[in-house]
ROTI-38972 format. One record per residue (C-alpha): residue number from 1; x, y, z. Coordinates in Angstrom, 1 decimal, decimal comma. Example, Ala and Ser with C-alpha at 12.3 -4.5 7.8 and 13.67 -1.06 7.14 Angstrom:
% ROTI-38972
- 1|12,3|-4,5|7,8
- 2|13,7|-1,1|7,1
//
This chain:
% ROTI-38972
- 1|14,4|-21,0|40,8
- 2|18,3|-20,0|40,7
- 3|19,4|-20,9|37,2
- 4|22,8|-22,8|36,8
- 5|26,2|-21,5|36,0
- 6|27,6|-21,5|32,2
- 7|29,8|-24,0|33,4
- 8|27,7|-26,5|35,0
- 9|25,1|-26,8|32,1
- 10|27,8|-27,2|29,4
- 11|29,2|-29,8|31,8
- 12|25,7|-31,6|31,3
- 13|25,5|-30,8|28,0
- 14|29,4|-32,3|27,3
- 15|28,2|-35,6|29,6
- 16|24,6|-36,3|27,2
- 17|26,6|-35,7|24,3
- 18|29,5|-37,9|25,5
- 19|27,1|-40,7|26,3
- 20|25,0|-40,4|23,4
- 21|26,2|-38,4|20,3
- 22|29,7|-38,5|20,3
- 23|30,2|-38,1|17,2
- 24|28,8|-34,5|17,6
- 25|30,4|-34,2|20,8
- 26|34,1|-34,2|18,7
- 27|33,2|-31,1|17,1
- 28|32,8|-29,1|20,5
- 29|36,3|-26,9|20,2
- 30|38,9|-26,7|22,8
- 31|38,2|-23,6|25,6
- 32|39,2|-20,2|24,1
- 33|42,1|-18,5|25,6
- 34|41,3|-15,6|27,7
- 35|43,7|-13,3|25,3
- 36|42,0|-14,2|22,1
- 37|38,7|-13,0|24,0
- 38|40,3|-9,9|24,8
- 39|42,0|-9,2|21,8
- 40|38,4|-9,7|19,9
- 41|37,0|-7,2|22,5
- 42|39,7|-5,0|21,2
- 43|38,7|-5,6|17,0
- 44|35,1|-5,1|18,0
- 45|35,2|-1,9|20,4
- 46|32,5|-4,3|22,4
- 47|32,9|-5,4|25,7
- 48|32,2|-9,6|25,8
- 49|28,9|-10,1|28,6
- 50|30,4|-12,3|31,4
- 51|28,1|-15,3|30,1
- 52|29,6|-15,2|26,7
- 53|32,8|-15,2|28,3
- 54|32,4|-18,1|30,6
- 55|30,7|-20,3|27,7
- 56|33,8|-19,3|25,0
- 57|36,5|-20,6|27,9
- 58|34,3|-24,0|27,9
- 59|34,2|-24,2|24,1
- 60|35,3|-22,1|21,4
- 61|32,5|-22,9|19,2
- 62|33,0|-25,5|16,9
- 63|34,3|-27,2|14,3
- 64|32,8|-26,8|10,3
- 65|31,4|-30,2|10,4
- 66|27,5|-31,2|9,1
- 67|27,5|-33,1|12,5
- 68|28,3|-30,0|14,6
- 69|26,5|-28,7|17,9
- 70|23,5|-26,9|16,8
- 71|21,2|-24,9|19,1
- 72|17,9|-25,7|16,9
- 73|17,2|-23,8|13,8
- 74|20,2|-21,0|14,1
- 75|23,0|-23,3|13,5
- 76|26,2|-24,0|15,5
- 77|28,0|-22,0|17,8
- 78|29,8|-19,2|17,3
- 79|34,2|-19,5|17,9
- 80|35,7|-16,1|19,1
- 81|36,9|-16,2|15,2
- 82|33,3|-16,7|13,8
- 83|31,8|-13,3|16,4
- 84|34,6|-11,1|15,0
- 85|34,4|-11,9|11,3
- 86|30,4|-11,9|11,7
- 87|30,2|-9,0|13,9
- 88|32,0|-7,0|11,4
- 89|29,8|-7,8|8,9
- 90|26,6|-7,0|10,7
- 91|28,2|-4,1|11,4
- 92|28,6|-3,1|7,9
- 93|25,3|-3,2|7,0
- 94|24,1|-1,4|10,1
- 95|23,5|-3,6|12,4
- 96|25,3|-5,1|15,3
- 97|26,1|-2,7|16,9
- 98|25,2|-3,2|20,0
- 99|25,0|-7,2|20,2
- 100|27,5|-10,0|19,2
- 101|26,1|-13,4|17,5
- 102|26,6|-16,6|19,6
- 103|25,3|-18,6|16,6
- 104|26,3|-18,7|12,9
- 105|22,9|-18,5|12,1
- 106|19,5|-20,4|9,6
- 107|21,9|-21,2|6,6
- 108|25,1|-19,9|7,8
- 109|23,7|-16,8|7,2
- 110|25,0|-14,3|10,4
- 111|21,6|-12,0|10,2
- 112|19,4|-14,8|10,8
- 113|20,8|-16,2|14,5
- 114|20,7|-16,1|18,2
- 115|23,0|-13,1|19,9
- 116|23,6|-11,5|22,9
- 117|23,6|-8,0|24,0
- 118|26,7|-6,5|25,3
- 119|26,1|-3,1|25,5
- 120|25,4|-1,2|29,0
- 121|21,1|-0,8|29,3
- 122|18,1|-2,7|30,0
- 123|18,8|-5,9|28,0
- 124|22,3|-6,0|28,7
- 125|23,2|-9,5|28,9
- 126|19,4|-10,7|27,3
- 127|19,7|-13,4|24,1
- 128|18,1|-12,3|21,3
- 129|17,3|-14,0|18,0
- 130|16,6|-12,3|14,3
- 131|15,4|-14,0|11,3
- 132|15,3|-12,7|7,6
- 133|17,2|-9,4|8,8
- 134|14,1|-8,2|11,5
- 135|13,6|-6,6|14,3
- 136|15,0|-8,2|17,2
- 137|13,4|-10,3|19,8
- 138|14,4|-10,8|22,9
- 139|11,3|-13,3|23,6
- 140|12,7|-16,4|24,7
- 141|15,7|-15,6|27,4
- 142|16,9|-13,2|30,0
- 143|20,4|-14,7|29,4
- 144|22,7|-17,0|28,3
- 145|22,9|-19,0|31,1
- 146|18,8|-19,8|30,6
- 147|19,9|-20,8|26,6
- 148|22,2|-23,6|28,3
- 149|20,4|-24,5|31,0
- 150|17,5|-24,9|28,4
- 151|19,5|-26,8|26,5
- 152|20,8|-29,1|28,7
- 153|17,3|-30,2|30,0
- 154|16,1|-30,4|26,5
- 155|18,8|-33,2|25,9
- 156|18,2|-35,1|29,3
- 157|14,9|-35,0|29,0
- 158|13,9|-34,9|25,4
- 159|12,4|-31,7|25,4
- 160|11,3|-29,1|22,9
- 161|14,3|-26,9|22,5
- 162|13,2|-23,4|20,1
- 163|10,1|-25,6|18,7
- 164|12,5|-29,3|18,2
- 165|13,2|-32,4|19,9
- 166|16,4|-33,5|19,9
- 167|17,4|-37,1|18,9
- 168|20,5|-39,1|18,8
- 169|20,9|-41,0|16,0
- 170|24,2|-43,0|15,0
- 171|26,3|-41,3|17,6
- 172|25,2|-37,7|16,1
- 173|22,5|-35,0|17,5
- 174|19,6|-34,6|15,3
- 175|16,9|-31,9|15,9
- 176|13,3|-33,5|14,7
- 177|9,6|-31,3|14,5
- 178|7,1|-32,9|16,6
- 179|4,4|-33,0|14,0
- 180|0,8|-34,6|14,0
- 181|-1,8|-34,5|11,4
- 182|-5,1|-33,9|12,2
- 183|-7,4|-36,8|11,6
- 184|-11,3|-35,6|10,7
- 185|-10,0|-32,5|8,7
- 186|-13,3|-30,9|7,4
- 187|-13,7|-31,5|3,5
- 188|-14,6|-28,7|1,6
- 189|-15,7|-31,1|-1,4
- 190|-18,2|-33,1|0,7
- 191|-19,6|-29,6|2,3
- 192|-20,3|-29,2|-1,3
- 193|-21,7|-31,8|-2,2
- 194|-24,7|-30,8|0,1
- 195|-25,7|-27,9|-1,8
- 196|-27,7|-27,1|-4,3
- 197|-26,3|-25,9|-7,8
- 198|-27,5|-22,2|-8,4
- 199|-30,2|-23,3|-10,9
- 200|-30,3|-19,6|-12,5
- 201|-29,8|-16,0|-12,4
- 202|-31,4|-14,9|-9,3
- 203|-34,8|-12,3|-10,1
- 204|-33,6|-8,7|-10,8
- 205|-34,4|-6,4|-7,9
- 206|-37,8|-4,6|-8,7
- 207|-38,3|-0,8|-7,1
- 208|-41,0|-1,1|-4,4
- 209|-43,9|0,3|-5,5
- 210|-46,5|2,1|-2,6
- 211|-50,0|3,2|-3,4
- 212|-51,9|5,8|-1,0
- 213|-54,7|3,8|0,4
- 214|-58,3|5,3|0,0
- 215|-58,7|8,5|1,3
- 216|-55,6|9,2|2,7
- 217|-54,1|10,8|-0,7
- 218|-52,8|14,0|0,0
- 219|-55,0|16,8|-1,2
- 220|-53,7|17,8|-4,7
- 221|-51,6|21,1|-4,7
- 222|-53,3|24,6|-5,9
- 223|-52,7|25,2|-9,7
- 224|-52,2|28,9|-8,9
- 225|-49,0|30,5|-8,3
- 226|-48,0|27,0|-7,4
- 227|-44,0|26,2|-7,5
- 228|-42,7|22,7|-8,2
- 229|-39,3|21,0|-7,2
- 230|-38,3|18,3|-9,0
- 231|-35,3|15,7|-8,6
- 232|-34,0|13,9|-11,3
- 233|-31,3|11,5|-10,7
- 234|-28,7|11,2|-13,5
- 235|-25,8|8,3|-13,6
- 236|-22,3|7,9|-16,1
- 237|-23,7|5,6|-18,8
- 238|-22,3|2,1|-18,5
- 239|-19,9|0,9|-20,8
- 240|-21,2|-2,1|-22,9
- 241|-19,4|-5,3|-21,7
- 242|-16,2|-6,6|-23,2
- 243|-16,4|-9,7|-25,8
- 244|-16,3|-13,3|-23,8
- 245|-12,6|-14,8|-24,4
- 246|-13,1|-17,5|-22,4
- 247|-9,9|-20,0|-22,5
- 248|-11,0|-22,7|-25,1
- 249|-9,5|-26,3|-26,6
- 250|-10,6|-27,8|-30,1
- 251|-10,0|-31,1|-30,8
- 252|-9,8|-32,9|-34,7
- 253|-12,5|-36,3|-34,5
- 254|-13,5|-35,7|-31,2
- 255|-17,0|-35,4|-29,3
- 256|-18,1|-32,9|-26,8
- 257|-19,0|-35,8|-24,8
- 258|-15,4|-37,6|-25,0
- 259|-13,6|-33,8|-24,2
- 260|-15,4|-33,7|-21,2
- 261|-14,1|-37,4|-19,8
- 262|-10,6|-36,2|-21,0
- 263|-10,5|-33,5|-19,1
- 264|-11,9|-34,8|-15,9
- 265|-15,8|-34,5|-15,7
- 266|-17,5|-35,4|-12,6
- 267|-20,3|-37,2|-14,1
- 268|-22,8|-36,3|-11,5
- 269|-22,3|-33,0|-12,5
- 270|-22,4|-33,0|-16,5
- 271|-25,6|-31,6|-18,0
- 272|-26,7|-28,4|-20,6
- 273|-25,4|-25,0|-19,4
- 274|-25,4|-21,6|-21,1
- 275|-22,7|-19,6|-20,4
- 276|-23,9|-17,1|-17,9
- 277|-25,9|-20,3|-16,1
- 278|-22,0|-22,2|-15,9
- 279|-20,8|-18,7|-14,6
- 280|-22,7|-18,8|-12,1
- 281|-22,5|-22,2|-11,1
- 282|-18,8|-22,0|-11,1
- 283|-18,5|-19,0|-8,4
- 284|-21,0|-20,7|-6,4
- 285|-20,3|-22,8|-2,9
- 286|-21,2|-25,8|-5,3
- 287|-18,1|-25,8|-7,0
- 288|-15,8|-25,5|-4,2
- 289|-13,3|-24,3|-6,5
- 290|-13,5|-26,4|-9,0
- 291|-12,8|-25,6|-12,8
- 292|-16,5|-25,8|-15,0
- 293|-16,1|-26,3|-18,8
- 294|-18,8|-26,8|-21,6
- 295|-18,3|-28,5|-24,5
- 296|-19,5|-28,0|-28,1
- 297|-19,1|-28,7|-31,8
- 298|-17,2|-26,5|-34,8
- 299|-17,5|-28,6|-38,0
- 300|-14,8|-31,1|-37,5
- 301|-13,6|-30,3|-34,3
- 302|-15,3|-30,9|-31,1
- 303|-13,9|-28,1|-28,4
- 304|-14,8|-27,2|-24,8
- 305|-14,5|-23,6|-22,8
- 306|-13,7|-22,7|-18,9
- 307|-16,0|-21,3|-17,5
- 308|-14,6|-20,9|-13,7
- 309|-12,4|-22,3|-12,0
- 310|-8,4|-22,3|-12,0
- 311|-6,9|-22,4|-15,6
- 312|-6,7|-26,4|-17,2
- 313|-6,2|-26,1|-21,2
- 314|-2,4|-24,8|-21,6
- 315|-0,9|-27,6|-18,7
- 316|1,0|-30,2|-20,2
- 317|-0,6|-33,2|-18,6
- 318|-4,8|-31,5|-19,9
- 319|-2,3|-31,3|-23,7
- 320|-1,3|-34,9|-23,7
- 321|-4,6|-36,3|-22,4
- 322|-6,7|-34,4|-24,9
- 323|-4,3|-35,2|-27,8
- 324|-4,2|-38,9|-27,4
- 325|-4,6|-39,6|-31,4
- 326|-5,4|-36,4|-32,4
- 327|-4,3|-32,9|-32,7
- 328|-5,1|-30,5|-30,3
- 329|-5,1|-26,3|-30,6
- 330|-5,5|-24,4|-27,2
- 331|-6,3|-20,3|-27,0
- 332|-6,3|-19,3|-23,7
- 333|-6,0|-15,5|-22,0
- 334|-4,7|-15,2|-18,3
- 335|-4,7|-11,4|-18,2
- 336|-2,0|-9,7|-20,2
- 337|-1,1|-13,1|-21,2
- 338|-2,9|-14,9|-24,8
- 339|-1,3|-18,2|-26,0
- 340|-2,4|-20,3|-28,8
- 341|-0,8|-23,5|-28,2
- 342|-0,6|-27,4|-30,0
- 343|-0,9|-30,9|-29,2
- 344|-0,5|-34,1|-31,3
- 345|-0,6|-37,2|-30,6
- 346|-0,6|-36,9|-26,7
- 347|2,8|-35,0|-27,7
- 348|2,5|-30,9|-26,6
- 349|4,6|-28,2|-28,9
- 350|7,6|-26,9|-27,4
- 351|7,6|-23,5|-25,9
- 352|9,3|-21,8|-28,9
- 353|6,4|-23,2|-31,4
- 354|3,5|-21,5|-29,0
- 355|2,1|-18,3|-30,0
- 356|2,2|-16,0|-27,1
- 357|1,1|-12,0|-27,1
- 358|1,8|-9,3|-23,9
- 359|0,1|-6,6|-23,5
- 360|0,7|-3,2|-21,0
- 361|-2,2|-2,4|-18,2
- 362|-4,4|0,2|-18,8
- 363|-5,4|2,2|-15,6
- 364|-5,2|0,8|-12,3
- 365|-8,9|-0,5|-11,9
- 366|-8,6|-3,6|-9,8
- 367|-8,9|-6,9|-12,3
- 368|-10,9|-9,9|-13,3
- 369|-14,2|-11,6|-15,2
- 370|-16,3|-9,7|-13,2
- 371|-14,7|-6,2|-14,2
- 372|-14,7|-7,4|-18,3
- 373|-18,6|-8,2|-18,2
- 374|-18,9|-4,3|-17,3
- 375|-16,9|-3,1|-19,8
- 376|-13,7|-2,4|-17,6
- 377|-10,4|-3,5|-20,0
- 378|-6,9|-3,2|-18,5
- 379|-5,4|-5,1|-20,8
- 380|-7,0|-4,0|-24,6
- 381|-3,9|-5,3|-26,5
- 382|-4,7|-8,6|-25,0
- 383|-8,3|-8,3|-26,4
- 384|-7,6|-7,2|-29,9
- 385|-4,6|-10,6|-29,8
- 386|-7,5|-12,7|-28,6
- 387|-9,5|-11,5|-31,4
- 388|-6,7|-11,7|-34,3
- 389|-6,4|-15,3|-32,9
- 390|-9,5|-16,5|-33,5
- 391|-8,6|-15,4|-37,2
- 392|-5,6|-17,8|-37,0
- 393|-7,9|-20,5|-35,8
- 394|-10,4|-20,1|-39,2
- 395|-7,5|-19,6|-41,3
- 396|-5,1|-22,4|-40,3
- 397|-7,7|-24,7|-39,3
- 398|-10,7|-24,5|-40,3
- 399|-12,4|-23,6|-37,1
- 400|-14,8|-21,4|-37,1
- 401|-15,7|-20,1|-33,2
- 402|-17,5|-17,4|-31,7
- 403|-17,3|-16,9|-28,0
- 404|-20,5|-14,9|-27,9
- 405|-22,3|-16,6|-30,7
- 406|-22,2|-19,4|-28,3
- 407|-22,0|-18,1|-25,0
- 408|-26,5|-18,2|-25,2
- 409|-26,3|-22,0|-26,3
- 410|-27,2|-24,8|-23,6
- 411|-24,1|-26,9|-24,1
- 412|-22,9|-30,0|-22,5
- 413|-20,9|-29,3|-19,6
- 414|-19,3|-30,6|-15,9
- 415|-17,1|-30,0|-12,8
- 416|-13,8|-31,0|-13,4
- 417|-11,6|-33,1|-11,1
- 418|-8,7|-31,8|-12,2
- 419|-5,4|-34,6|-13,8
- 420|-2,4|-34,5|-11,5
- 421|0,8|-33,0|-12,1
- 422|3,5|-34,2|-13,8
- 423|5,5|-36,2|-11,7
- 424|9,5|-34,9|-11,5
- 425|11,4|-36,3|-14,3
- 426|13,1|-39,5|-13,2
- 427|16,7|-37,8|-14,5
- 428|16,8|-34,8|-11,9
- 429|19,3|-36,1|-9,1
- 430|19,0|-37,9|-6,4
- 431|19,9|-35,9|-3,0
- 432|22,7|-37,7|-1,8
- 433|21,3|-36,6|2,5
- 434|18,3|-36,7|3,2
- 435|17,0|-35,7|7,0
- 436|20,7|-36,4|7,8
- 437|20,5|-39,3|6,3
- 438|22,9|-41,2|3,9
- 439|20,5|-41,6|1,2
- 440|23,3|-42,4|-1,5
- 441|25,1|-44,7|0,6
- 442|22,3|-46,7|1,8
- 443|20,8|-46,8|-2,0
- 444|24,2|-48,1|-2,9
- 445|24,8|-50,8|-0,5
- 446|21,4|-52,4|0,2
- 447|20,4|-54,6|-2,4
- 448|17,2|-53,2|-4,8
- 449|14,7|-55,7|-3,8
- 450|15,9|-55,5|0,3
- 451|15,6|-51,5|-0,6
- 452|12,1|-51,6|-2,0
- 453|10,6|-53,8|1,0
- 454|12,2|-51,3|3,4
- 455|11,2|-48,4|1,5
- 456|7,2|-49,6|1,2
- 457|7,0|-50,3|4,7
- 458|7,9|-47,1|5,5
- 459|5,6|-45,4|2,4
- 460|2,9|-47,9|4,7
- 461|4,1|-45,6|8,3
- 462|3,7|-42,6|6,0
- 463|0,2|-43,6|4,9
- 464|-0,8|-44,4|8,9
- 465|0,8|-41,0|10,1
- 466|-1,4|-39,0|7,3
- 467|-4,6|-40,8|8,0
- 468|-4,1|-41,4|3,9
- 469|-4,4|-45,3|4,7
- 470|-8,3|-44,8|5,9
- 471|-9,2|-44,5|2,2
- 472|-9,8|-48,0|0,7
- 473|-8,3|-47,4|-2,5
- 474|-5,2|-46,5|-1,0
- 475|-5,2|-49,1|1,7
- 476|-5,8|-51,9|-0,9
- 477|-2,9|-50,2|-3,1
- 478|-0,8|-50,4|0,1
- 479|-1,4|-54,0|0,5
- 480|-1,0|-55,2|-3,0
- 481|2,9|-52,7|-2,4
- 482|3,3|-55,2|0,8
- 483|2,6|-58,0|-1,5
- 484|4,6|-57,5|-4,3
- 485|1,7|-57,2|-7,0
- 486|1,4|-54,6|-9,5
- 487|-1,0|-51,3|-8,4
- 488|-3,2|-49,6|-11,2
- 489|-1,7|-45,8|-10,7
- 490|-4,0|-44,5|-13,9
- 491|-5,4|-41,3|-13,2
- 492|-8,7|-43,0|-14,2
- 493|-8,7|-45,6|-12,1
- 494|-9,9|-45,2|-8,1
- 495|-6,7|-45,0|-6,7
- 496|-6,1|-41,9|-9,4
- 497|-9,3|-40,5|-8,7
- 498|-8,9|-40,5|-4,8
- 499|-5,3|-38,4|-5,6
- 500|-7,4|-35,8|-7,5
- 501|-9,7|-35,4|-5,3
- 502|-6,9|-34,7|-2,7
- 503|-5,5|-32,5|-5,1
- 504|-9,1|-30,9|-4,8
- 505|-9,3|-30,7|-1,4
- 506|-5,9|-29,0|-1,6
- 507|-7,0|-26,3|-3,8
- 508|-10,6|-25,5|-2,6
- 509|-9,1|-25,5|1,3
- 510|-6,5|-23,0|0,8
- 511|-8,9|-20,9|-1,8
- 512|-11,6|-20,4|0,8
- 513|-8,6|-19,6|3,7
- 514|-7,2|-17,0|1,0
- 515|-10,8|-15,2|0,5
- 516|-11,4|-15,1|4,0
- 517|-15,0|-16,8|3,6
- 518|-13,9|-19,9|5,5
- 519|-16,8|-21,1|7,7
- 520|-15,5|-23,4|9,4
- 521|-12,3|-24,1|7,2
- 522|-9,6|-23,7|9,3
- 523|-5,3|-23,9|8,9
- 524|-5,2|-27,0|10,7
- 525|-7,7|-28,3|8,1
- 526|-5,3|-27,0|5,3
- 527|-2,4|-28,7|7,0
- 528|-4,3|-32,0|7,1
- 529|-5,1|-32,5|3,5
- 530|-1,3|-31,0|2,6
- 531|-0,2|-33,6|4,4
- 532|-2,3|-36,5|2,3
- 533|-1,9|-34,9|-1,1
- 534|1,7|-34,7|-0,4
- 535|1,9|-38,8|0,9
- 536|-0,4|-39,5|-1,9
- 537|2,3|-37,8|-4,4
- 538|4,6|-40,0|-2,8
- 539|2,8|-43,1|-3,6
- 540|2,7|-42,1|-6,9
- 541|6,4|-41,8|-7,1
- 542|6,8|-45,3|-5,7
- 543|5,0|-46,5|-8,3
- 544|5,8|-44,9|-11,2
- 545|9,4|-43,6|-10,6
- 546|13,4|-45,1|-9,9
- 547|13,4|-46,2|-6,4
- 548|16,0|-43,8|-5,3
- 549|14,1|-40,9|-6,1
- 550|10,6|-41,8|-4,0
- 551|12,9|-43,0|-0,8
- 552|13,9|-39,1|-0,6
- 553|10,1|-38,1|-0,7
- 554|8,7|-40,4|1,5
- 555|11,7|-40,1|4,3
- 556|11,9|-36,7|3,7
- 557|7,8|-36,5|4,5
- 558|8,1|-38,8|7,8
- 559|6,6|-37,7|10,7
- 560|7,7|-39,9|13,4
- 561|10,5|-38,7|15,5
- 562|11,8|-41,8|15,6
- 563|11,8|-42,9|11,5
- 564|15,0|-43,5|11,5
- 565|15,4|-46,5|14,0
- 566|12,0|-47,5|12,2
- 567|13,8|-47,2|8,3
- 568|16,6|-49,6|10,5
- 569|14,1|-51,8|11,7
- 570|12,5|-52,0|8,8
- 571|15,7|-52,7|6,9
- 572|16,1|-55,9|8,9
- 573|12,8|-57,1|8,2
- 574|13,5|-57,2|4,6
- 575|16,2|-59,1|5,4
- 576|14,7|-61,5|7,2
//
């Protein structure tokens, strides 16, 4: 198939955006003259390839506008102006040499664009594209007249163009992601849920043991002038292991029972675990990644330990739920890292009131629990803090611990489902564009309660795009939105509980993905439950934050190509 001259595919490129984005079609430049091409051949030492010469007499780039021409992800198109001044800096770091830029590249940044080669040789004439300063590729076109012949049928027909759709919107070209979410993703929580919990330590391995049946024992060997060979096999005496410093939280009037529910026990999974028993059950397939604490008493203070699982005691959000009417003291050790930090009153202390100790590595010995229960140390300064610590803790307090006093002890413990982040403080700017979009002007010209309809039917399109409306608690959430009622957003409550265990999902998907043990996990999985966690957080923000600042997470999460004739449609609904 002959492919088109420069000229005739910007002419069809000029007539789509004419008829439907003229708004971007006014920042098309003027042809460049055939001198200033010349004269830039001249700076450059770089003889211009007949297509990029052809395309720069029908447009000399553009104009710095937001609304400009842009081929996809690598930004508008380059002037005669915009090659010299980014050929030279190519050049200056290396590169460049032997290809100009036709775009201004991701970010306006020159090394991360499309560009042609110009020098005599096999890919004379080829369109390239680099990103984050690689290697180049010359993938996707055998020229510049493909790239705008691509183009061009990518507007007419709505076609992928570089892994986008293009759109008109409001007189302007918009490049959109074509993105679906998967809807049975496989749940690593309910593949759990089908195991069985490691009940103990499995039997130690016993040394087989053979005995010579009757009268087949060799004959015993003469006494006389006899020699015997013997093997002994000899081994480096193990180090003893290192002291448990698990990561633990005391807090004053509490009971182990009400510091597990504070910190998010499953209930089906509560009951008496030692510590090597909890161990175990926390690296198993049972806890699909899921923290496991137990809980105890020390005199006044009731206090619970992590046993496995990704660290809970030091985050703000564990601090204020465990403090609720009490005071709270937190020692926890992530590596180098020991911090003995306060709570009061649902109130944590500020970074400058927590205790912290670093400590240097020692050897280069791989890290983790299982290394410290054989004795292997990288970080002794850390130990000794740990220790001095719990010294702190009897002094100041009162509390009197013993991580391996206790560790034997069959103490309450549970799974946790972990508390949800923070949401963003409500003070941290609103974007004024979101998605192209006129976020600040719309927010200040639509009336609040107009806004809020407009805004929770399109939290609703989220919720249908993300599969997230399937769960009940969110669908009946959704409606009560649609209704104008209030919605119960406690972390307690089933709509909080289904956002944890999203959160779960999260975590425990991209866990097994990182270990390589996936089964039948997959990144599409991954994707699917990002997707709902994320449009979950957005319902939360909805609820619980200004207006302005949840429009910007749910538009800016859309999925739907078309969301902004849906916003508009929307819009007038509310109105109605």
């Amino acid at each position: 198939m002959s492919i088109p001259a420069v000229e005739e595919s910007w002419d069809r490129v000029d007539a789509w955006l004419t008829r439907h984005a003229p708004l971007t079609r006014a920042t098309l430049r003027p042809p460049a003259p055939q001198g200033g091409i010349e004269e830039a051949e001249r700076t450059l030492g770089v003889p211009f390839h007949p297509d990029l010469v052809a395309s720069l007499r029908c447009h000399d780039g553009v104009e710095p506008d937001e609304d400009a021409v842009q081929l996809s992800y690598y930004g508008p198109l380059c002037g005669v102006a915009d090659i010299v001044r980014n050929t030279t800096f190519l050049q200056s770091l290396g590169m460049g040499e032997e290809s100009l830029p036709i775009t201004l590249g991701i970010g306006r940044r020159p090394s991360d664009g499309l560009f042609i080669a110009c020098r005599p040789g096999p890919r004379h004439g080829q369109v390239g594209r680099r990103f984050d300063e690689s290697m180049a590729s010359f993938a996707h076109w055998p020229s510049l007249r493909h790239v705008l012949a691509d183009l061009a049928d990518a507007l007419e027909g709505t076609l992928p163009f570089l892994g986008r759709l293009p759109l008109a919107v409001a007189g302007k070209l918009l490049w959109e992601e074509e993105r679906t979410v998967p809807a049975d993703a496989v749940s690593t929580l309910a593949r759990a849920a089908a195991l069985a919990e490691p009940e103990s330590d499995p039997p130690a391995l016993q040394r087989p043991v053979f005995t010579n049946l009757a009268g087949s024992a060799p004959p015993p060997p003469r006494q006389e002038g006899t020699q015997r060979l013997f093997f002994v096999r000899t081994g480096r005496p193990r180090p003893a292991p290192l002291p448990d410093q698990p990561d633990v939280a005391f807090a004053a009037g509490l009971t182990p029972a009400e510091m597990l529910r504070r910190l998010g026990a499953i209930p089906d999974t509560v009951r008496p675990r030692d510590r090597r028993q909890a161990q175990r059950a926390a690296e198993s397939a049972w806890a699909a990644q899921r923290p496991l604490v137990r809980a105890g008493e020390a005199g006044r203070w009731a206090y619970a330990t992590l046993e496995g699982g990704a660290a809970q005691f030091a985050r703000p959000e564990v601090l204020r739920a465990l403090s609720a009417g009490t005071r709270v003291v937190v020692l926890t050790r992530q590596g180098p890292e020991v911090l003995l930090t306060f709570a009061e009153d649902g109130v944590p202390c500020s970074e400058e009131e927590t205790r912290r100790v670093m400590s240097p590595r020692k050897g280069n010995t791989a890290g983790g629990p299982g290394e410290r229960r054989l004795g292997v140390d990288l970080w002794p300064g850390s130990t000794a803090a740990y220790t001095r610590f719990l010294s702190v803790l009897r002094q100041d307090f009162g509390i009197v611990y013993d991580p391996d006093e206790e560790g034997p002890a069959e103490l309450a413990s549970a799974l946790l489902l972990p508390l949800l982040d923070d949401l963003p403080a409500s003070g941290c700017g609103l974007p004024e564009r979101v998605r192209h979009l006129d976020l600040a002007g719309l927010v200040e010209r639509t009336p609040p309660q107009r806004l809020r309809a407009a805004i929770g039917a399109q939290l609703a399109r989220l919720a249908a795009e993300t599969h997230l409306d399937t769960y009940p608690e969110v669908a009946e959430a959704l409606d009560r939105i649609h209704r104008g009622l209030p919605v119960d957003s406690d972390q307690d409550g089933p709509l909080g509980v289904r956002m944890r265990t999203l959160a779960a999902e999260v975590h425990a998907t991209r866990e097994l993905l990182r270990d390589g043990d996936t089964g039948p996990v997959s990144h599409e999985d991954l994707t699917a439950w990002i997707a709902r966690d994320r449009a979950a957080h957005a319902l939360r923000e909805f609820l619980d934050l200004p207006l302005p600042a949840a429009a910007a997470t749910i538009l800016e999460q859309r999925f739907s190509l078309h969301w902004h004739d849906e916003l508009a449609a929307d819009l007038d609904s509310a109105d109605a």
